[in-house]
C-alpha positions as CSV (number, residue, x, y, z in Angstrom):
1,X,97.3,203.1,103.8
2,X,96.2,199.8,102.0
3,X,94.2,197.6,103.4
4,X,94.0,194.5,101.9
5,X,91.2,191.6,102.7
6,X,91.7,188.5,103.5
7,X,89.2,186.2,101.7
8,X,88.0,182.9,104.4
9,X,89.7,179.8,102.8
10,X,86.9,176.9,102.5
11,X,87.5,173.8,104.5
12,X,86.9,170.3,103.6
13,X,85.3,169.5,106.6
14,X,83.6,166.1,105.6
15,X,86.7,164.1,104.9
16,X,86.0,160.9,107.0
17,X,82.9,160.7,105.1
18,X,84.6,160.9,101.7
19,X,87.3,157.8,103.5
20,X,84.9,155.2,104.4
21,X,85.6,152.8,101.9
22,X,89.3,152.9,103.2
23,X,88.9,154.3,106.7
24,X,89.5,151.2,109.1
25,X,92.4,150.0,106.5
26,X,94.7,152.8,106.6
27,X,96.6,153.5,109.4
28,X,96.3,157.2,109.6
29,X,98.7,157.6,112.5
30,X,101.4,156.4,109.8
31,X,99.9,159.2,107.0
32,X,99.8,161.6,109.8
33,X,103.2,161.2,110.5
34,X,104.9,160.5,107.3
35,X,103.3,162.8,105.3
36,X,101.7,166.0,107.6
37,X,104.7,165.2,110.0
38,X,101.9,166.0,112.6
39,X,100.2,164.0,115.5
40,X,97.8,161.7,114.8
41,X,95.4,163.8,117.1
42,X,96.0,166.8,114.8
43,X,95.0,164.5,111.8
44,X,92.0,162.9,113.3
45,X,90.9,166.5,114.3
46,X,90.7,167.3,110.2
47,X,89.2,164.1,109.7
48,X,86.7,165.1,111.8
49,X,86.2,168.7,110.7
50,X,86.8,170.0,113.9
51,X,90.1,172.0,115.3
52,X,91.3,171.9,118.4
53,X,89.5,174.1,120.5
54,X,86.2,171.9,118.8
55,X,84.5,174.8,116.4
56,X,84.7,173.8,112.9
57,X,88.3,172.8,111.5
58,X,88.8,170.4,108.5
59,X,91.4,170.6,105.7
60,X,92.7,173.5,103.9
61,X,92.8,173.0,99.8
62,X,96.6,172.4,100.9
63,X,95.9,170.1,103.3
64,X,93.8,168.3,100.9
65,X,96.3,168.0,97.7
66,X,98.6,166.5,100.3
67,X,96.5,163.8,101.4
68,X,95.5,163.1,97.9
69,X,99.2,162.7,96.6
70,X,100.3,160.7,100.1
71,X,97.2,158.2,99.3
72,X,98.5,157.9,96.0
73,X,101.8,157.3,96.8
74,X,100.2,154.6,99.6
75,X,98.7,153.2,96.3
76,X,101.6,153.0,94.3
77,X,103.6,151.1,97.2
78,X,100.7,148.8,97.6
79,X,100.3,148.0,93.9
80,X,104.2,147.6,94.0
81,X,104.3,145.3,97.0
82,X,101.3,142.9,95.2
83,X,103.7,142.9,92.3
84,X,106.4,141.5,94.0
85,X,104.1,138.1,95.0
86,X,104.3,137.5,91.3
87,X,108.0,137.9,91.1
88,X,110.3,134.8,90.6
89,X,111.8,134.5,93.9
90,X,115.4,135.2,94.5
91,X,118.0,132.4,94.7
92,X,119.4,133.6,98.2
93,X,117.6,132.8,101.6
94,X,115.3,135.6,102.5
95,X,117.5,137.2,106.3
């Protein structure tokens, strides 16, 4: 019989800490659902580094890579969007 061990996967449990400087500017519900396709209470809870039944949650290294590529991808539409004010405008009437 093999018996194999599972090794505790480290959390990251201090993520609204590592945030502030962009916290009350993202809408999180919007990351929640766009990129975790989860409920905003879900996210918050990882946010927080709690889980749901209020012991210590946070996010898994998975969890983590995500939200690092969906902020970037926030970025790049952001830095795309600030590009556009710079644009010549378009000859046709904006609808």
């Amino acid at each position: 019989m093999e018996v194999v061990a599972r090794q505790k996967q480290e959390k990251i449990t201090d993520m609204k800490k590592r945030m502030r400087d962009i916290y009350l500017a993202v809408s999180w519900r919007e990351i929640s659902r766009t990129y975790f396709d989860k409920s905003v209470s879900w996210f918050q809870q990882k946010m927080y580094g709690i889980d749901g039944n209020g012991g210590i949650g946070g996010f898994t290294p998975e969890e983590a890579d995500k939200l690092y590529c969906a902020l970037n991808d926030l970025a790049d539409r952001i830095r795309h969007a600030a590009d556009n004010i710079k644009a010549p405008a378009p000859n046709a009437p904006f609808n």
